[in-house]
N, C-alpha and C positions, 0 to 999 in steps of 0.2 A: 370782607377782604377781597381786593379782588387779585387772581391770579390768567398769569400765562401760562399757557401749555404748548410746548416747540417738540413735536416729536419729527424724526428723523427712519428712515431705514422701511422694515419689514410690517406687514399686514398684522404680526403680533405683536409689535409694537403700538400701533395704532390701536388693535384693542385695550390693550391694557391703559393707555393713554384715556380712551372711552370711556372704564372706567374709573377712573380717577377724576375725570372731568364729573363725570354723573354723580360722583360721591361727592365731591366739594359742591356742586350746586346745590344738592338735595342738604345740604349742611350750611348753604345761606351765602354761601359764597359767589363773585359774579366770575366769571370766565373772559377773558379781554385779550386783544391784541396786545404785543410786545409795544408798538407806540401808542397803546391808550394809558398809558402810566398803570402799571399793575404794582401790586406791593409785593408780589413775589412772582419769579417764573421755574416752573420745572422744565427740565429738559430731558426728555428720553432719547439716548443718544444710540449711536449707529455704529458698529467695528467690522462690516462684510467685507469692505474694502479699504484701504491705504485712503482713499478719497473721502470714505465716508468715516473714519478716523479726522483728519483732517476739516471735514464739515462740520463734526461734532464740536470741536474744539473751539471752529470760529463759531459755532451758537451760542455757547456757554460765555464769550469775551462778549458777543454782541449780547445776550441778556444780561452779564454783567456791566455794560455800560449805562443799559437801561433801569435796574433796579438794582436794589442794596443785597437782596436775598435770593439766591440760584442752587434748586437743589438738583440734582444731577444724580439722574439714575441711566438704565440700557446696557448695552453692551460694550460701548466705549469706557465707561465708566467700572465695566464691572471689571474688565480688563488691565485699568487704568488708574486703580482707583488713587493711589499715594497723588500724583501728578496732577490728578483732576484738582482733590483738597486742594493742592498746593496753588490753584488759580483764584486770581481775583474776583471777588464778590460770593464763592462758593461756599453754600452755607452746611450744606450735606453732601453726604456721597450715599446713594439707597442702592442694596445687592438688587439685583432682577428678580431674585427670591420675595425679595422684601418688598417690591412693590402697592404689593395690593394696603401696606399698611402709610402710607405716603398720607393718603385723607386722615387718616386718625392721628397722625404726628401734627398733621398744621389743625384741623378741630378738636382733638382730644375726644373724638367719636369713634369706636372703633367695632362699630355694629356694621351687620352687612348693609351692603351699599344699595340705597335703594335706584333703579333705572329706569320707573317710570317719573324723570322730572320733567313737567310741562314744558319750560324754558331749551330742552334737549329736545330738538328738532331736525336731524339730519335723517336722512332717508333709510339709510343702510345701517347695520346695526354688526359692528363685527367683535367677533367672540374670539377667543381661545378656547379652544377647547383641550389645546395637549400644550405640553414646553420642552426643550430639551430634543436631544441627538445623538441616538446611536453609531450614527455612521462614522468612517474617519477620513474624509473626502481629502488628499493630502493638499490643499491649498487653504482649508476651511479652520476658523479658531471660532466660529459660534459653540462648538461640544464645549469647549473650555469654558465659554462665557455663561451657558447654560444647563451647563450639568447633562445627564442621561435623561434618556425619555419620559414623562411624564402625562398619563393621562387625568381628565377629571370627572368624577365619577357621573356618570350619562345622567343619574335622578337632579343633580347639581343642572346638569346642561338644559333639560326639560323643563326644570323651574325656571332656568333665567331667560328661555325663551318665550313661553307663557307669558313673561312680568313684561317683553318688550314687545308684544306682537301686536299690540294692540296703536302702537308709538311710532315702530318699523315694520317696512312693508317688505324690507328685504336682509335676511342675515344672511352674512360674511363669516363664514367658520374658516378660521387659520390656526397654525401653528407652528411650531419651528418645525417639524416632519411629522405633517398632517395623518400623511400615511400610515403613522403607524400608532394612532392610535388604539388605545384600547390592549395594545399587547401588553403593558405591564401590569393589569388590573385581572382581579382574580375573581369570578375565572376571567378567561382571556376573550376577551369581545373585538371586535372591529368596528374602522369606521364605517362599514355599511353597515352595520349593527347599530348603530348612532343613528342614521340618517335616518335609515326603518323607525326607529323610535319617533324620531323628530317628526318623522310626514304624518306619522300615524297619531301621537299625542298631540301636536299644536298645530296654532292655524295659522302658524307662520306665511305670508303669501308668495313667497321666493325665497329659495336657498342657492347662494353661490360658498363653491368650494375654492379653497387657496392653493397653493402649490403641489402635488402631487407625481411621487415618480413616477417613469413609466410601468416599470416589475408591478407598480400597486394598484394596476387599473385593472381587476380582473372583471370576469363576465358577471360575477354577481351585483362589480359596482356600476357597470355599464345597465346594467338591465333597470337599477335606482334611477340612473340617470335619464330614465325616460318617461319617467314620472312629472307631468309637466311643472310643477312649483320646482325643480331643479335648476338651474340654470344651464343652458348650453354653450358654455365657457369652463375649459379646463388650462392651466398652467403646468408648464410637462418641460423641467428644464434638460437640456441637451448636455452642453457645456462645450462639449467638441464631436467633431461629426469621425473625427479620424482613431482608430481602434486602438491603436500606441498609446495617443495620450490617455485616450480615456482610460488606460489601465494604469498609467502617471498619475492621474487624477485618482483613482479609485472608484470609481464610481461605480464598478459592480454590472452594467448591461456595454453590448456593441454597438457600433451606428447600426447594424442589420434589425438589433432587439427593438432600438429606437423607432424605426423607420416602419417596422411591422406594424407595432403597436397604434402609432399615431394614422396609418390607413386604415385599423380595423377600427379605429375610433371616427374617423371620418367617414367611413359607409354607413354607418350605424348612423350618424347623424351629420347628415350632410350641411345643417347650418351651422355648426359646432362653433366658435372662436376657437384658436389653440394659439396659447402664448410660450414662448421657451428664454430660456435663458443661454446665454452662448460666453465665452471667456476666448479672449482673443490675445494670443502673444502668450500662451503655455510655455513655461521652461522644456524647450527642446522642439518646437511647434515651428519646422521650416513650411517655405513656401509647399510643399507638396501636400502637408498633414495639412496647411488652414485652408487650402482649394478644396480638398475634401469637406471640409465642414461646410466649408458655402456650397460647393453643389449640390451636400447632403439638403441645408435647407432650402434650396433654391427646388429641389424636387418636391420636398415636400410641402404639407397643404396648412403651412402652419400662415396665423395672422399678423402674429409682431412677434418682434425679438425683443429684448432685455439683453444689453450688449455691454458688459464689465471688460475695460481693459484688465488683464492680471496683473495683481502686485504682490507684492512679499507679506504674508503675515507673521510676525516674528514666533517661531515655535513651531512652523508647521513644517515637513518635510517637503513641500515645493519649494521653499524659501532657500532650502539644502542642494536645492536641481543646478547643475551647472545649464550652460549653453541657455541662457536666456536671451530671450530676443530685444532685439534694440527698442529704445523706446520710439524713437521715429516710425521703427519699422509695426510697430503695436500702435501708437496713434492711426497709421495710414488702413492698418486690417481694420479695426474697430470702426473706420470713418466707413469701409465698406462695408459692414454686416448692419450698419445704422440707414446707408443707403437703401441695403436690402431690402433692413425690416422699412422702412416707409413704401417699397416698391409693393411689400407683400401686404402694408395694410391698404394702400389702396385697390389692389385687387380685390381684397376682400371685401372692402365695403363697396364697389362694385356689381359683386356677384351677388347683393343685400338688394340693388333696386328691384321693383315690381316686389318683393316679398311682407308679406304682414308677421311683424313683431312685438312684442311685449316689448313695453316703455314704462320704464321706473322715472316718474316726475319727479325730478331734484333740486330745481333750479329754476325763479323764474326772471327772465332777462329781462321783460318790461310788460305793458298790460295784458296781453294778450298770449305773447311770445314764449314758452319755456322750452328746459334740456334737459336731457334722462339719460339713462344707460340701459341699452336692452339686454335680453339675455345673457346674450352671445357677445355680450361686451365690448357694445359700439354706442359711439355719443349719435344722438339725433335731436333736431331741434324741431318743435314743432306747435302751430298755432292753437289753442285752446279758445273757445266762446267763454268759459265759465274758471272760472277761478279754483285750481288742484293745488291740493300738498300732498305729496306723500305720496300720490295713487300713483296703480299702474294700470296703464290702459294699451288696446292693442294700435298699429297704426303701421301704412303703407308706406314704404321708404320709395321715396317718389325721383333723389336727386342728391348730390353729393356736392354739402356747400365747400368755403373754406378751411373747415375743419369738422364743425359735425355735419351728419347726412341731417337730412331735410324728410322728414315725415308727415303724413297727413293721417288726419283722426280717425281713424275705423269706428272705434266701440271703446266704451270701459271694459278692463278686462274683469 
């Protein structure tokens, strides 16, 4: 059989997508593009935003123009579910819950999923390791779509990194709030408790971490962080820089808590990448509050933004906010915090020339020629004599092409 796989949205969708893919291969199955005629596609769909509702929706119409059989899981879906059935070509509708049983509904296999298949060849290997949201961020409908926090028991996590380390030279641990893992699990463990585990049991050769608030970056997870197989890229969403909204929003810290945090994280490591996420056009977000948020990040030493115009999620209590900003007026802030973040990622790759980084070989563009991701979470392209998969090697960022920087071969790392 061969199937598509269209995932949409967040880092734990993508995992769980991973494994789905890796369990249908390891069960005979091929994995194909939507135009290589597949006999079935899954879609894991996306509901963070009004757009990414609407994204889901055209995937679902265009895999169903392409094949007869479209199962349809995520959070669009889970949210959705009467309406999704109700669409052409939809053969299922799978809870988020239910996902990991997807391979055993289309094989009639419902053994664990094995992840070392030879044919599964991408670099990066990302995991979930928790699901679910305690928070009630009042814009946010993921807690609905994913239930309360959910961690997974660490001897689980250790096994399944053991089975890929050999395969991936780099895991990707996300979750829907990464941070708090380990709190519902008895006793009560953390994610630096996870990681300790991880460095110390496998030999995993790099770990990058997924979203992370700022409250959960304490001195214990910074001191992990300098363990060199960590990666030195963290993602640290903002949402707004001005202190009103974010108490609209809920989100629990001030721009002052923000602003601390993220300098005592950048002295400590001054190559760091820092990504954030930003929401532009707040119910109630005039010109004075959104100047704040851009000066906020214009000070600070962050790399790229992640720029969501706001929209309504139906149920949430922003949805409830009078005094919403025009939508003209929310296209035109968004167009600036996306000027920004290009402003601020090219400063930082920039401040990347002369320095020697870690290079994840991902991609190779022609004989000679490949692209990677280093640490700190920057594309580099750069020339090899001898033919790499998967390796990571160290290398001098020499120049800053069209889009990735331009590196030269040091050493294998």
């Amino acid at each position: 059989m061969k199937v598509a796989i269209i995932t949409l949205g967040c880092k734990a969708n993508q995992a769980e997508s991973t494994l789905i893919e890796a369990g249908l291969r390891g069960n005979g199955c091929e994995i194909v593009d939507l135009c290589d005629e597949p006999d079935l596609c899954i879609v894991n769909t996306c509901s963070v935003t009004s757009k990414s509702d609407y994204q889901s929706r055209q995937m679902i119409r265009r895999a169903s123009r392409s094949v007869s059989d479209v199962i349809v899981t995520g959070c669009y879906a889970e949210l959705n579910a009467n309406a999704v059935r109700e669409m052409d070509g939809v053969k299922a509708v799978v809870e988020n819950y239910n996902k990991s049983r997807i391979v055993g509904m289309l094989t009639d296999n419902f053994s664990p999923v094995s992840l070392n298949v030879g044919s599964y060849s991408k670099s990066r290997f990302f995991l979930k390791v928790q699901d679910g949201c305690n928070n009630a961020c009042s814009y946010c409908v993921i807690p609905r779509a994913r239930g309360r926090s959910r961690s997974v028991d660490p001897g689980q996590i250790i096994a399944t990194v053991e089975e890929i380390s050999d395969n991936h030279r780099e895991l990707v641990m996300t979750g829907i709030h990464l941070g708090t893992y380990g709190y519902d699990l008895r006793p009560k463990i953390s994610l630096s408790y996870l990681l300790k585990c991880v460095l110390s049991r496998t030999k995993i050769a790099r770990i990058r971490l997924s979203s992370l608030e700022i409250g959960e970056i304490d001195d214990e997870l910074l001191e992990i962080l300098s363990d060199g197989r960590i990666c030195k890229h963290l993602h640290i969403p903002l949402q707004s820089g001005d202190d009103e909204i974010l108490v609209k929003m809920k989100r629990g810290y001030t721009s002052r808590d923000f602003s601390t945090g993220i300098h005592r994280i950048r002295r400590r490591f001054p190559e760091i990448g820092l990504g954030t996420d930003v929401i532009g056009g707040f119910p109630g977000e005039g010109a004075d509050q959104f100047a704040k948020t851009k000066n906020l990040i214009e000070r600070l030493p962050i790399s790229y933004l992640h720029v969501f115009p706001y929209s309504d999620r139906p149920g949430t209590p922003a949805s409830l906010m009078t005094a919403k900003v025009d939508a003209a007026e929310k296209k035109e802030r968004c167009a600036s915090l996306r000027a920004l973040s290009e402003a601020k990622r090219k400063a930082f790759m920039s401040q990347q020339i002369g320095r020697r980084l870690d290079l994840l070989i991902e991609e190779r563009l022609n004989e000679d020629c490949f692209v990677g991701t280093t640490g700190n979470y920057l594309k580099v392209r750069v020339h090899l004599q001898r033919p790499l998969g998967k390796d990571i090697v160290v290398v001098r960022i020499n120049g800053i092409g069209k889009e990735p920087l331009l590196g030269e071969l040091i050493e294998d790392a």
